[in-house]
C-alpha positions in Angstrom: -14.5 6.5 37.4 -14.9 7.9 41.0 -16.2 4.9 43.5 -19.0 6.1 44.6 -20.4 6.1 40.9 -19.2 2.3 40.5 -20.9 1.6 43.3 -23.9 2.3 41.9 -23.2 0.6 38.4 -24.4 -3.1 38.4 -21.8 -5.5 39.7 -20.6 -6.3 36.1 -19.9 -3.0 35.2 -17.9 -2.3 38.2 -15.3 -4.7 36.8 -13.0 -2.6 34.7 -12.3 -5.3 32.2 -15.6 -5.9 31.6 -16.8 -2.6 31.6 -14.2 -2.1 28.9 -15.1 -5.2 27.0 -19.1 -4.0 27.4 -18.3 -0.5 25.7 -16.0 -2.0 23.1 -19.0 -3.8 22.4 -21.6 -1.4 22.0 -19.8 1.4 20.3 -18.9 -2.0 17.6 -22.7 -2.7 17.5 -23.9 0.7 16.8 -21.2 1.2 14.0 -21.8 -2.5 12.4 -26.0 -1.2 12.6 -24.6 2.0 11.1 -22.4 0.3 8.1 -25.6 -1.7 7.3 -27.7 1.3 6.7 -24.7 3.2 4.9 -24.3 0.4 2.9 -28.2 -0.2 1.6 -28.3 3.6 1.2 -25.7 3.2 -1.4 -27.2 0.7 -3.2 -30.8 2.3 -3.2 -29.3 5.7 -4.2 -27.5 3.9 -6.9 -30.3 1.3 -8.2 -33.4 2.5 -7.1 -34.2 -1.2 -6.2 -35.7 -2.1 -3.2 -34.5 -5.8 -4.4 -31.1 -4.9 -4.6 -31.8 -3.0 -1.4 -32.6 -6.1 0.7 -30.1 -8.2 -1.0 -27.6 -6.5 0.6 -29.0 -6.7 4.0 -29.4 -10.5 3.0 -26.0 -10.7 2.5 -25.1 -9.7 5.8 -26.9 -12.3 7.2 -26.7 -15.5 4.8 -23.4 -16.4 6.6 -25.2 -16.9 9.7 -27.0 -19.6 8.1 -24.1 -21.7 8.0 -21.2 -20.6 9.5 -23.2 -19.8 13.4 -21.8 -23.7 14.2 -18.1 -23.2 13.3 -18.6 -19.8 15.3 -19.1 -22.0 18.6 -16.4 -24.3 17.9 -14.2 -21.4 17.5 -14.9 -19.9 20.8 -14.7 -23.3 22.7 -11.6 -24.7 21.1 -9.3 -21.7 20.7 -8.6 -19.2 22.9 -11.2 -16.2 22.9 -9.0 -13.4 22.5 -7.3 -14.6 19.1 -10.5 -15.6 17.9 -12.3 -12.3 18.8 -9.0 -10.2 17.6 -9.1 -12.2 14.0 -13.1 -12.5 13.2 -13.4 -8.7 14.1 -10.3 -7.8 12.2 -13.0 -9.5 9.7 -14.8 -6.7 9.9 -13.0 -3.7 9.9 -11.5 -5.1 7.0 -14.5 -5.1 4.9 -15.7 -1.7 6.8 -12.1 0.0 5.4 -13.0 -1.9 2.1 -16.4 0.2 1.9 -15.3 3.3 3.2 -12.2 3.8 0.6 -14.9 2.8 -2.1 -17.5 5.2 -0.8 -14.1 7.9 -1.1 -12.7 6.8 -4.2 -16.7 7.0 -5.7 -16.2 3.4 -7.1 -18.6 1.0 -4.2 -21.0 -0.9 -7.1 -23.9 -2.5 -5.5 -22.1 -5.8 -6.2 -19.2 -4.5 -4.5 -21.0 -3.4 -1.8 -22.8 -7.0 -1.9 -19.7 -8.8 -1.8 -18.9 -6.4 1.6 -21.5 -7.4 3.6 -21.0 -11.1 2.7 -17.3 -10.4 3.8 -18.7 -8.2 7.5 -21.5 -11.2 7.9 -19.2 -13.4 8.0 -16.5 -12.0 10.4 -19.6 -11.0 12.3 -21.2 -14.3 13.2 -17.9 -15.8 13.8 -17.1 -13.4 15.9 -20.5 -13.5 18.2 -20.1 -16.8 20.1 -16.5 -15.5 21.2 -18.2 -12.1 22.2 -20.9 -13.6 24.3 -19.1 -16.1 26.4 -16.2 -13.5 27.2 -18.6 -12.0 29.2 -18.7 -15.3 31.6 -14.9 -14.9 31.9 -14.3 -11.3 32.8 -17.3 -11.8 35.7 -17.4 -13.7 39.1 -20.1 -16.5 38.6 -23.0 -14.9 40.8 -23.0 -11.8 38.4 -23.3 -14.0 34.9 -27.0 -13.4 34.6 -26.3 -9.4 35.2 -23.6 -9.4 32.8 -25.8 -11.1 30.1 -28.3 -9.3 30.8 -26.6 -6.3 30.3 -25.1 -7.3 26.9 -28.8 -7.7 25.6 -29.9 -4.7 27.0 -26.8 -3.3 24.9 -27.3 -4.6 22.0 -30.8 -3.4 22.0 -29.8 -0.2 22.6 -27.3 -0.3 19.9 -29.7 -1.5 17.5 -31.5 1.6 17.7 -28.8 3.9 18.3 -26.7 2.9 15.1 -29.4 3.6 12.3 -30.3 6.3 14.4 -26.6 7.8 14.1 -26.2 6.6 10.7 -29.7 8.6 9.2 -28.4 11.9 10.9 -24.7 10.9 9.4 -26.3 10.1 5.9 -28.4 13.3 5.9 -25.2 15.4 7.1 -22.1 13.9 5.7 -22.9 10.9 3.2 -22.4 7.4 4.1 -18.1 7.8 4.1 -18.9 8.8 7.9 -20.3 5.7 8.2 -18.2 3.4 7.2 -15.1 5.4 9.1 -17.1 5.3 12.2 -17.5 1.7 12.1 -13.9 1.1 10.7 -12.8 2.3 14.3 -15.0 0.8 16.5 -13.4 -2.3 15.5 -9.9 -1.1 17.2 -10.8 -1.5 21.1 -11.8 -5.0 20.3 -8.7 -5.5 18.6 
């Protein structure tokens, strides 16, 4: 990146480790967004139910309901890296799970179900990790940036993803998806 563009970046971003770890980030928020909507496509286009529909967001987020405390004590009593590297490995896991089923023609909605329970819960294990690596790649004074800037992200991400994955599901099928979101996991890693 030519200096005179860093320059301009806020002081975070100028860092290239964090710069990295902020990208890794977002491109792994957009896909996660866009494995959520492949995911309760599948099981809409499949059941018709909007009940089974939400289930399967539900299930992505049930974990957080109890596992959000052992997340924490992950990230303060073990070192970051490994615990980043394992809970996203989590992840891809269960995205490679979804995208060979989506292939092979055989993702059931309680297959799919049992996938997002799996992603939830690499997922909110992983988040305390992610969050405080950002106070360890930046000098003190630019904390508040640097947070600022991974909200900002994941904002962006948030719309971005479903976004990506309606124009995917439209063009491709949800396969795309799922592959997308499989290797956004690999930077992280």
């Amino acid at each position: 990146m030519a200096v005179a563009v860093r320059r301009r970046l806020p002081a975070p971003l100028q860092i290239a480790a964090y710069r990295r770890f902020w990208a890794s980030a977002q491109a792994s928020n957009a896909g996660t967004w866009m494995q959520q909507v492949a995911a309760a496509w599948i099981v809409f286009d499949q059941t018709g139910s909007p009940a089974w529909t939400g289930a399967v967001t539900l299930a992505q987020r049930v974990p957080g309901l109890v596992l959000t405390p052992l997340g924490g004590a992950l990230a303060d009593r073990h070192d970051r890296r490994i615990v980043i590297a394992a809970t996203v490995s989590i992840q891809l896991t269960a995205a490679v799970a979804l995208m060979t089923a989506s292939v092979l023609g055989i993702a059931s909605p309680a297959m799919v179900l049992c996938l997002a329970v799996l992603s939830g819960i690499g997922q909110v294990l992983a988040w305390p990790a992610l969050l405080t690596t950002a106070t360890d790649l930046v000098p003190r004074e630019s904390v508040q940036t640097a947070v600022s800037l991974n909200s900002a992200g994941f904002n962006l991400s948030r719309i971005a993803g479903p976004a990506a994955a309606g124009a995917l599901l439209a063009a491709t099928g949800p396969t795309a998806c799922f592959a997308i979101n499989a290797i956004s996991f690999v930077p992280q890693i």
